[in-house]
C-alpha positions as CSV (number, residue, x, y, z in Angstrom):
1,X,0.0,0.0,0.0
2,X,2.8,2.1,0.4
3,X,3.5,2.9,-3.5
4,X,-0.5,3.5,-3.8
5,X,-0.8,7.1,-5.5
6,X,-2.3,9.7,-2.6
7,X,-4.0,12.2,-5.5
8,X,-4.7,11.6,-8.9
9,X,-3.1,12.9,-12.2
10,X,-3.8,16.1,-13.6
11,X,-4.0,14.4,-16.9
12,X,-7.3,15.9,-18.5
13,X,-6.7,18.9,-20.8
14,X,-9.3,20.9,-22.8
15,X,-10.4,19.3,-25.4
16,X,-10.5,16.0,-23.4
17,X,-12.9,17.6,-20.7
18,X,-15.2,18.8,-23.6
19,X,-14.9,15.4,-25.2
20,X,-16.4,14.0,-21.6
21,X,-19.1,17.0,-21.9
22,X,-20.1,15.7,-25.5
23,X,-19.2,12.2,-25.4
24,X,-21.5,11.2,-22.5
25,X,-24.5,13.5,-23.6
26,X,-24.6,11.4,-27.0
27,X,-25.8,8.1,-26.7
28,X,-29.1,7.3,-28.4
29,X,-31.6,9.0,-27.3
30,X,-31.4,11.8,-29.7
31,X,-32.5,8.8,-32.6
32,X,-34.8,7.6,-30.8
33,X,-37.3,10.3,-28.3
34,X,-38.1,12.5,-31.0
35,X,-40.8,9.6,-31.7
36,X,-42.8,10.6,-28.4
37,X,-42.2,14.3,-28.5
38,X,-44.1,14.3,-31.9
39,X,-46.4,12.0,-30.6
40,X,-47.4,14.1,-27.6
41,X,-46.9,17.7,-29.2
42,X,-48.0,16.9,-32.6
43,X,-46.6,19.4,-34.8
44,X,-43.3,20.2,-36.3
45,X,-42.7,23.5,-34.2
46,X,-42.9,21.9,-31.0
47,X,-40.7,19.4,-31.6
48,X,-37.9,21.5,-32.1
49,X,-39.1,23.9,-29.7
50,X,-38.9,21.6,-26.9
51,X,-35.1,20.5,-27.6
52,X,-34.4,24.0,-28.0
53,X,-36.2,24.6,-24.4
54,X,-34.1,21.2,-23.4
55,X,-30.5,23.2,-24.7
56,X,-31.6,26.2,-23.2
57,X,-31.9,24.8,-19.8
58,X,-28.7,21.8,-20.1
59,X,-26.2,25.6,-21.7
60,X,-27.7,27.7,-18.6
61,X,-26.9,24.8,-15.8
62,X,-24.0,24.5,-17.1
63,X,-22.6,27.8,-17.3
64,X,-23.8,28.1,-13.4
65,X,-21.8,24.9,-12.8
66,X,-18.6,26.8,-14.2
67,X,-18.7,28.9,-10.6
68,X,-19.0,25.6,-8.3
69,X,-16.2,23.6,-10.0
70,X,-14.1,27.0,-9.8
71,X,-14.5,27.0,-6.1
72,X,-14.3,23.4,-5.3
73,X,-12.1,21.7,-8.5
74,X,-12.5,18.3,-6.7
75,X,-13.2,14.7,-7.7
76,X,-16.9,14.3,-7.0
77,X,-18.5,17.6,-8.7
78,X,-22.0,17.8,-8.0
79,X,-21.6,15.4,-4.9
80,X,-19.1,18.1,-3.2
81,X,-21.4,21.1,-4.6
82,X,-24.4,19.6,-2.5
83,X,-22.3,18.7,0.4
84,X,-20.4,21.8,0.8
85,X,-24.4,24.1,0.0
86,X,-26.3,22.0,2.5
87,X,-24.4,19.6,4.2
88,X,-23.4,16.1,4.1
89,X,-27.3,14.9,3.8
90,X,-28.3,15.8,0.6
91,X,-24.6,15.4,-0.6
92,X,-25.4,11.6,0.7
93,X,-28.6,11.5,-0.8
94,X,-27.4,12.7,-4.2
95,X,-24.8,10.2,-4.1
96,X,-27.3,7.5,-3.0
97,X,-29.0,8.5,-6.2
98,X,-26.6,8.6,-8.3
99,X,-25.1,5.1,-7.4
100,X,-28.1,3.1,-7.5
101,X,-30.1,4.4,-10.2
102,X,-28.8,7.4,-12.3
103,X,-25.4,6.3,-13.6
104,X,-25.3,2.7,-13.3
105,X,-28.9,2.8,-14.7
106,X,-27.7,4.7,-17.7
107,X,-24.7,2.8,-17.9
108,X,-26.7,-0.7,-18.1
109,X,-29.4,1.5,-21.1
110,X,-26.2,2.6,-22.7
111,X,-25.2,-0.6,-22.4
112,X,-27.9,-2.7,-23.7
113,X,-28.7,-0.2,-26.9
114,X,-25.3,-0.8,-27.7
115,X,-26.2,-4.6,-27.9
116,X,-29.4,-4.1,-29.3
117,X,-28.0,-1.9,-32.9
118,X,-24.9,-4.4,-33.2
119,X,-27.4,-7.0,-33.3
120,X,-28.6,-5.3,-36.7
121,X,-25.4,-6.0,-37.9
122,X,-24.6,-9.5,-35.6
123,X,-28.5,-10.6,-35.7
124,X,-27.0,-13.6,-32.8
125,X,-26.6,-10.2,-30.1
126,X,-30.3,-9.8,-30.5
127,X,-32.7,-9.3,-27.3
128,X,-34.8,-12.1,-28.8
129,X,-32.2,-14.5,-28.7
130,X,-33.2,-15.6,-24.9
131,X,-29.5,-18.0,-23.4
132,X,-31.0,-18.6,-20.3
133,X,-34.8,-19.2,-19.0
134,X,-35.5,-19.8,-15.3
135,X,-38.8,-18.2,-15.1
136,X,-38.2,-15.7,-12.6
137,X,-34.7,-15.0,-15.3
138,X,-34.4,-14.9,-18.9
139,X,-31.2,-13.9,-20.0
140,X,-30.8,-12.0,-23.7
141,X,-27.6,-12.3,-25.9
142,X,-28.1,-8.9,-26.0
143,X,-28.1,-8.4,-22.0
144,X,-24.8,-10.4,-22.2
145,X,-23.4,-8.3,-24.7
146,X,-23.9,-5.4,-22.8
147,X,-21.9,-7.0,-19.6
148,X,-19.5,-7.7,-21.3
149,X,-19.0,-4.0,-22.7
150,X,-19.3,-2.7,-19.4
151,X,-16.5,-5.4,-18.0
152,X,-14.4,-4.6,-20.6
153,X,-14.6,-0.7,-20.1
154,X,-14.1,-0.7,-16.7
155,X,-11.4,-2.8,-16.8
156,X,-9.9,-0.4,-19.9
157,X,-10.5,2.4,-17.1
158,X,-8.8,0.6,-14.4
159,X,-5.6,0.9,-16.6
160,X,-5.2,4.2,-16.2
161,X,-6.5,8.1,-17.2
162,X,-4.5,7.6,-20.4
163,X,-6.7,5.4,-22.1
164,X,-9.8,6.0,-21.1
165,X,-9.2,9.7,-22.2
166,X,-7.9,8.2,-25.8
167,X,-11.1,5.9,-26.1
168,X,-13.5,9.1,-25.2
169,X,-11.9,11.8,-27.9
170,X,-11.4,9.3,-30.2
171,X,-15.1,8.4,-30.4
172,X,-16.2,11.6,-29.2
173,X,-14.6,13.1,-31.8
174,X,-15.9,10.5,-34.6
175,X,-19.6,10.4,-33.4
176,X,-19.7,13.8,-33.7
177,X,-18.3,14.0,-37.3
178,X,-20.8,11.4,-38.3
179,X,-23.6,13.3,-36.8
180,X,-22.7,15.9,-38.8
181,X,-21.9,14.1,-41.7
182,X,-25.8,12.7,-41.0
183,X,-26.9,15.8,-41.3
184,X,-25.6,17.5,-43.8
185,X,-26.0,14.3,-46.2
186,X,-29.9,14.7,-45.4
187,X,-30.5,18.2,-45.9
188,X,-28.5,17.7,-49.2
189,X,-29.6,15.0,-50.6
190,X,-32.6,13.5,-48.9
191,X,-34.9,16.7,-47.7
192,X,-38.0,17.4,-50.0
193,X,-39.5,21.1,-50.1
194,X,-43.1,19.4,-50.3
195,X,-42.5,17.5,-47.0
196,X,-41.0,20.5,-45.2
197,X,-43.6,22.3,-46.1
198,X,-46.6,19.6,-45.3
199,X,-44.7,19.5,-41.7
200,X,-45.1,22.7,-40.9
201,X,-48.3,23.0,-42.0
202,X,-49.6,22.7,-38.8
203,X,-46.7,25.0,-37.4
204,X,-47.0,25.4,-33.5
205,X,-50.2,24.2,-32.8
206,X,-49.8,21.9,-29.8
207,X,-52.1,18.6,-29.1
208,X,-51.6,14.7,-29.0
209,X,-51.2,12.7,-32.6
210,X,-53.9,9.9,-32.3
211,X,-53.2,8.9,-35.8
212,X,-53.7,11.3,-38.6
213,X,-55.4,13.6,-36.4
214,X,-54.2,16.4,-33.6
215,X,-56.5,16.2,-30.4
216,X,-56.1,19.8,-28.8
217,X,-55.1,19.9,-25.1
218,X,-57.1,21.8,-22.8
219,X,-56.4,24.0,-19.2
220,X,-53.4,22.9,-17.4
221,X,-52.9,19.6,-19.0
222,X,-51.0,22.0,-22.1
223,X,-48.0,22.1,-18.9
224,X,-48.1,18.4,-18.1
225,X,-48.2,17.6,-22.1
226,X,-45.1,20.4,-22.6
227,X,-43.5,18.4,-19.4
228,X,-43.9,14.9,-19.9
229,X,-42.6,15.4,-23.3
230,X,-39.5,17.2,-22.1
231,X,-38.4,13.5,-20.5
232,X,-36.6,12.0,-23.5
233,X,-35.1,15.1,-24.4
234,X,-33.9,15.9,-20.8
235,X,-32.2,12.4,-20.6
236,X,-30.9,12.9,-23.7
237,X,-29.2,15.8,-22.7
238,X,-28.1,14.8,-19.4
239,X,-24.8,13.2,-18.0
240,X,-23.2,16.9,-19.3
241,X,-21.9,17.3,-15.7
242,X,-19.9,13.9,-15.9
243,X,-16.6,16.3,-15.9
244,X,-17.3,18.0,-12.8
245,X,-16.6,14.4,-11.3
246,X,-13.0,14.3,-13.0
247,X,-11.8,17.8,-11.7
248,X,-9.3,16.7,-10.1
249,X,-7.6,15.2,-13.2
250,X,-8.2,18.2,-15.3
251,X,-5.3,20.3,-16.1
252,X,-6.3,23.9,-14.7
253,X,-10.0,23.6,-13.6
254,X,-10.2,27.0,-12.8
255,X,-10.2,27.9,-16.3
256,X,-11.0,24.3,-18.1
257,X,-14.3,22.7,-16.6
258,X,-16.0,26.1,-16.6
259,X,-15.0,26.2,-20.2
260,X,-15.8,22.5,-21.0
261,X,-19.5,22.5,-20.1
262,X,-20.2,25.3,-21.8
263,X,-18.8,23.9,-25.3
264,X,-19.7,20.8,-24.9
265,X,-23.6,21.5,-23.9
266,X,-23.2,24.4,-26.7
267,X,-22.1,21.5,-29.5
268,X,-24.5,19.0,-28.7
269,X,-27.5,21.5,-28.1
270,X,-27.1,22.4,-31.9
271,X,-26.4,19.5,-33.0
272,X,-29.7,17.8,-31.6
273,X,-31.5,21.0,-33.1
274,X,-30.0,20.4,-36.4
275,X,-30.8,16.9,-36.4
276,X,-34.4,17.2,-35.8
277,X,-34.6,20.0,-38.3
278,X,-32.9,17.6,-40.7
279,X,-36.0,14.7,-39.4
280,X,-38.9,17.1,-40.4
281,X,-37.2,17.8,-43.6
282,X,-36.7,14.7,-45.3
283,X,-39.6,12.6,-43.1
284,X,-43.5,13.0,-43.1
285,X,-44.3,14.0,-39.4
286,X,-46.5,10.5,-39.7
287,X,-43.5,8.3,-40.1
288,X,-41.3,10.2,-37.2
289,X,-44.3,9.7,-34.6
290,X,-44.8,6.4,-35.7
291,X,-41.5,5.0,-36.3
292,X,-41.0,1.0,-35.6
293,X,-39.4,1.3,-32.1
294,X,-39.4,5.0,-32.2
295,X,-36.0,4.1,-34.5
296,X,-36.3,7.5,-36.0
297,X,-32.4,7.2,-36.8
298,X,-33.2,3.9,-38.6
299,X,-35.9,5.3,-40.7
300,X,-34.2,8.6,-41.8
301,X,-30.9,6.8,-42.0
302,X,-33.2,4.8,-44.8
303,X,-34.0,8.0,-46.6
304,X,-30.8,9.5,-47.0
305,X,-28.7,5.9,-47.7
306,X,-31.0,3.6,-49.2
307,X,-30.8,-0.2,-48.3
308,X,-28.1,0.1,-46.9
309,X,-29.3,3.0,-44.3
310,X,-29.9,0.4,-41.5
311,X,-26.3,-1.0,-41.3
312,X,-25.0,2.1,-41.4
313,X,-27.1,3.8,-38.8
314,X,-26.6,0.7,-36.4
315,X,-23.0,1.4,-36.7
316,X,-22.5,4.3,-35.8
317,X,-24.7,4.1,-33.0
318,X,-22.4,1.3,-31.9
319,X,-19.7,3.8,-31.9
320,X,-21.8,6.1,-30.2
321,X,-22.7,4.2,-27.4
322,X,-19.5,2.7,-27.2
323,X,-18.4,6.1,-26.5
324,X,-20.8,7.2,-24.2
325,X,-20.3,4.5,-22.0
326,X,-16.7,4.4,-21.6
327,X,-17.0,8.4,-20.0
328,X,-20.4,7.0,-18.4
329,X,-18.1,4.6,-16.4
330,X,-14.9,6.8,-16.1
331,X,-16.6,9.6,-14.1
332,X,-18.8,7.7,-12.4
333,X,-16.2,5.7,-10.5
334,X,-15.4,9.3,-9.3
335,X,-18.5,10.2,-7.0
336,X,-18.2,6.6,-5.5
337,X,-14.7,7.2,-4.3
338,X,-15.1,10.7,-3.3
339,X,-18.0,9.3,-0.9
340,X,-16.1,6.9,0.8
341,X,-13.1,9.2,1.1
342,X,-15.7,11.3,3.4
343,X,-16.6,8.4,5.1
344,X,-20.3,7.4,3.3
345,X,-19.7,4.5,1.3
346,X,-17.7,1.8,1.5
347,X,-14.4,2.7,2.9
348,X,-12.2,0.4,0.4
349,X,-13.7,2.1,-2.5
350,X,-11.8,5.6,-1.1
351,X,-8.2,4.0,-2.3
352,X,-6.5,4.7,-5.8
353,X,-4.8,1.8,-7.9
354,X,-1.5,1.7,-8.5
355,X,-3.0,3.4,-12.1
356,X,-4.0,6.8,-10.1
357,X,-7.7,5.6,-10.9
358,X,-10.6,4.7,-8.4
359,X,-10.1,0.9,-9.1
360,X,-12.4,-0.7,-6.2
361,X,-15.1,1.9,-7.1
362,X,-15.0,1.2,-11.0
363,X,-15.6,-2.5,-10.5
364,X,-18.5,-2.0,-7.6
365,X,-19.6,0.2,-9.9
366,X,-19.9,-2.6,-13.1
367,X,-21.3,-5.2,-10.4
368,X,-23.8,-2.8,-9.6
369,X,-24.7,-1.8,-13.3
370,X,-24.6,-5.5,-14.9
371,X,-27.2,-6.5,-12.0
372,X,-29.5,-3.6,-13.4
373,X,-28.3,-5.1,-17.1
374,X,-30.0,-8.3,-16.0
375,X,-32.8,-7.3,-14.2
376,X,-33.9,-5.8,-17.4
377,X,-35.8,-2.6,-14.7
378,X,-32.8,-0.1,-15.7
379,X,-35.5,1.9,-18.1
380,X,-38.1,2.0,-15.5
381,X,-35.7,3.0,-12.8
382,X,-34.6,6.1,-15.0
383,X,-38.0,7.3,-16.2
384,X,-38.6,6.9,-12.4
385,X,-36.0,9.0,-11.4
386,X,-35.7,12.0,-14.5
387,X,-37.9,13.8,-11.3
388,X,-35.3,13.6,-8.7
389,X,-32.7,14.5,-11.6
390,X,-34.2,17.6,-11.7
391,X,-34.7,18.6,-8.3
392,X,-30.9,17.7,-7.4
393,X,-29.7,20.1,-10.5
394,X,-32.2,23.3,-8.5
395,X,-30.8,22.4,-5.7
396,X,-27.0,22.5,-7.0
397,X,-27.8,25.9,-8.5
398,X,-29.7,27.0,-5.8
399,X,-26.2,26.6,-3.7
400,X,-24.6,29.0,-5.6
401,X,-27.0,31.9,-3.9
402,X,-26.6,30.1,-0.7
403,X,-22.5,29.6,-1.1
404,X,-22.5,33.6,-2.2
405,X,-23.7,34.4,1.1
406,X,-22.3,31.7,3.7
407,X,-18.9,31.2,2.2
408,X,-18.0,34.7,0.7
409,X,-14.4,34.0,1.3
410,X,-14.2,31.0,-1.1
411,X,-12.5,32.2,-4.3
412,X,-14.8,32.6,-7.2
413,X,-12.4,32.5,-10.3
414,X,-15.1,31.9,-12.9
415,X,-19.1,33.4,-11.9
416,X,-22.2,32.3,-12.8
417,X,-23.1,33.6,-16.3
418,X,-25.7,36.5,-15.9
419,X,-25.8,36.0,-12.0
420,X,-28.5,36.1,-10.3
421,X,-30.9,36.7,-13.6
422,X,-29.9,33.3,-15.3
423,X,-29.6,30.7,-12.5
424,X,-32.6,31.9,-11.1
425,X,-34.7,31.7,-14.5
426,X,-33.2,27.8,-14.8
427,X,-34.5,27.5,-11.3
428,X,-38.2,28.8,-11.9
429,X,-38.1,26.6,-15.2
430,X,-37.1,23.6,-14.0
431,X,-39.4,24.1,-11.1
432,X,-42.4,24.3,-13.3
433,X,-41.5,21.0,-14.7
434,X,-41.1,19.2,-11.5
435,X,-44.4,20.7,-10.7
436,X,-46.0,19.9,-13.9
437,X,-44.5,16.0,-13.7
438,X,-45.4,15.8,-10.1
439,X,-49.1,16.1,-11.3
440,X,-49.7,15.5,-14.5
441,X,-46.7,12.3,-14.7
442,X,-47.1,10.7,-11.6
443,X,-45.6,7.8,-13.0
444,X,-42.3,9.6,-12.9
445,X,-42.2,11.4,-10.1
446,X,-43.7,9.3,-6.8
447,X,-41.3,6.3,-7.5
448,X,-37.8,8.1,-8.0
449,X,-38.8,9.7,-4.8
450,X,-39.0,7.0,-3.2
451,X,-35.9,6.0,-4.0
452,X,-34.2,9.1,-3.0
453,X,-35.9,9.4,0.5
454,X,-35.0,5.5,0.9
455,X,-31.0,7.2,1.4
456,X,-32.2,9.1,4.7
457,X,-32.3,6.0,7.0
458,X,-29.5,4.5,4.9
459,X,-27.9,7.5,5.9
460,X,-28.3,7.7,9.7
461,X,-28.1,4.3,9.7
462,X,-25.0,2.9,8.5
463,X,-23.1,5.9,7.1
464,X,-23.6,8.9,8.6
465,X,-22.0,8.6,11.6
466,X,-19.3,8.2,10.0
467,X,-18.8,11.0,8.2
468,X,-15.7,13.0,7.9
469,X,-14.6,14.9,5.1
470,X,-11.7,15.1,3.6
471,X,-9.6,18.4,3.4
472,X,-7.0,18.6,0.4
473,X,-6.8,16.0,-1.9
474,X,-5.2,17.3,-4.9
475,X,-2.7,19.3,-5.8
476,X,-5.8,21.5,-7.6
477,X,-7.5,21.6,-4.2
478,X,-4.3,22.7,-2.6
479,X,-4.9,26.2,-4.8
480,X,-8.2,26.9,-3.4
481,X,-7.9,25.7,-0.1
């Protein structure tokens, strides 16, 4: 133990920190939700209206995040931000969260759409091919698959920074060429005036598709209709604050994560607009609300390529989600270790390998995720818990009004955007569609909350008496502290 590594490496520059940014936004939802947006807005407008509204709100957090990983440039990000605004508690219950449901639940869906497009190409992966039937357990080639692409990305992580960093730019950087390559070869040589123009015929009139025909919304149920579609588009665009969790690899976090999350959330907000634009432009709004699957990607992949659209679609959405993944599981790791370095998680996970990387808290973290992969509940679990997602990203924002006034002292080398106008406009937005969900979805609301208030007897029952927070752990830290 002796040779262990006490801090990590400050091996994360730039470009790799905006790669994380990117990288673990893109999966595939963006080829696959704009199915049920059209379905419950019903018109063209709307449906890029709400990823716009989705873009506005992921840029603004993110620019108010630049202040809280300036003052605390710390492995753990949002976790520390809670912890240090309102105590260990809700730092606790975030991490509780986070552990059980939102990362290792996206990391098992990332994991298992990964398996289900290589099965377009290796039709053996599919979900339908069942290994094992017990009754209570069936077991998928394609649930396999996607173990076995966790395993082998957390071991690639427990190597080392260096090549989990190559992996994420590398396919970072090639997803989003291909995405623009995607789009740019369907506005050029697959969009039809006629069908733009039949799409927007209805422009922003707002009601639910029930086949060929728009049923209105009335009263309040317009905000639960606007809300409830925001879900795929919100998950979407989340995991943007996986960097915050690396900041204490990232060469000059003062300067770089602020940066990061702003570019990154910047590239992939117009790169989601752009996409749907090029959807209503080459695709009857019909065929994107009633897509097989809600494959979107498939169908307009089918437009612009022919035959051959399919294989090449599936494709890159291997790479994709390949890539998504691998910084899924990188940063992840982070928040684990960071926990049990404050003494509220397992104490053994709070140890670096002889790499400089979390190891115990990257494998718990793959047991954890390729249970979820079999239990086949990860999509439940995050639909559940898009709610609490929400209310955890107010609260972080809402510290930086309380941090202003209780920690004054604490040196600010990058402020919130537009402070207080901007953070408190993401606040009353958000708000209204936790409110809106909280009524109108119940279905994704009352279960994640469950889940998160299930952490407060964990809490004063087997952690938080233990609790004891660390004071410098990085040379980074060492500058603000």
């Amino acid at each position: 133990m002796t040779n262990q590594p006490k801090s990590f490496k400050q091996s994360f520059g730039l470009l790799d920190a905006t790669m994380i940014v990117a990288g673990s936004m893109i999966g595939s939802g963006i080829f696959l939700v704009s199915a049920d947006i059209t379905r419950t807005t019903g018109s063209a407008g709307w449906l890029i209206l709400i990823w716009i509204i989705t873009g506005l709100l992921t840029v603004t957090a993110a620019l108010s995040y630049g202040e809280l990983s300036g003052m605390f440039p710390k492995a753990g990000g949002q976790y520390v931000y809670l912890k240090e605004a309102f105590g260990p508690l809700v730092g606790f219950l975030y991490g509780w969260s986070f552990f059980t449901v939102i990362q290792a639940g996206s990391i098992a869906a990332v994991g298992v759409a990964f398996a289900k497009f290589a099965a377009y190409i290796f039709p053996a992966l599919s979900e339908n091919n069942q290994l094992v039937s017990l009754g209570f357990l069936k077991i998928s080639a394609a649930q396999v698959t996607s173990i076995l692409l966790v395993v082998l990305l957390t071991f690639v992580n427990t190597r080392g920074v260096k090549e989990g960093k190559i992996i994420q730019t590398v396919f970072t950087l090639t997803k989003l060429a291909a995405l623009f390559g995607l789009i740019i070869f369907g506005l050029l040589f697959a969009a039809k005036k006629e069908v733009w123009d039949a799409n927007w015929a209805t422009g922003f009139s707002l009601g639910k598709m029930d086949g060929q025909s728009l049923v209105a919304y009335s009263g309040l149920s317009v905000l639960g209709a606007i809300a409830g579609s925001m879900v795929g588009s919100l998950f979407s665009s989340d995991s943007w604050n996986n960097v915050t969790f690396i900041a204490g690899e990232i060469r000059n976090p003062k300067r770089n994560i602020g940066l990061s999350l702003f570019m990154g959330t910047a590239i992939v907000t117009m790169i989601y607009v752009a996409t749907n634009l090029m959807y209503i432009s080459i695709m009857p709004m019909q065929e994107i609300a009633y897509a097989e699957n809600d494959r979107v990607g498939v169908v307009a992949s089918r437009y612009i390529f022919g035959v051959n659209g399919t294989i090449i679609i599936a494709a890159f959405l291997m790479i994709s989600t390949f890539g998504c993944n691998n910084g899924l599981i990188l940063a992840g790791s982070r928040v684990c270790y960071t926990m049990a370095k404050d003494g509220l998680f397992f104490k053994r996970l709070g140890v670096l390998n002889k790499n400089a990387v979390p190891g115990k808290a990257l494998w718990i973290q793959c047991v954890w995720a390729s249970v979820l992969c079999l239990s086949g509940r990860y999509g439940e679990l995050l639909d559940y818990v898009i709610f609490c997602v929400l209310i955890f990203y107010i609260l972080t924002i809402i510290g930086i009004f309380r941090l202003r006034r209780t920690r004054p002292e604490l040196p600010r080398p990058y402020k919130a955007f537009l402070y207080p106008v901007l953070p408190a406009l993401y606040i009353l937005a958000a708000s209204v569609i936790c409110f809106a969900l909280l009524v109108y979805k119940p279905m994704y609301t009352w279960p994640g909350l469950g889940i998160v208030l299930l952490g407060i007897p964990v809490y004063y029952l087997v952690w938080g008496k233990n609790y004891k927070p660390e004071t410098v752990e990085s040379p980074a830290e060492a500058e603000i502290l």
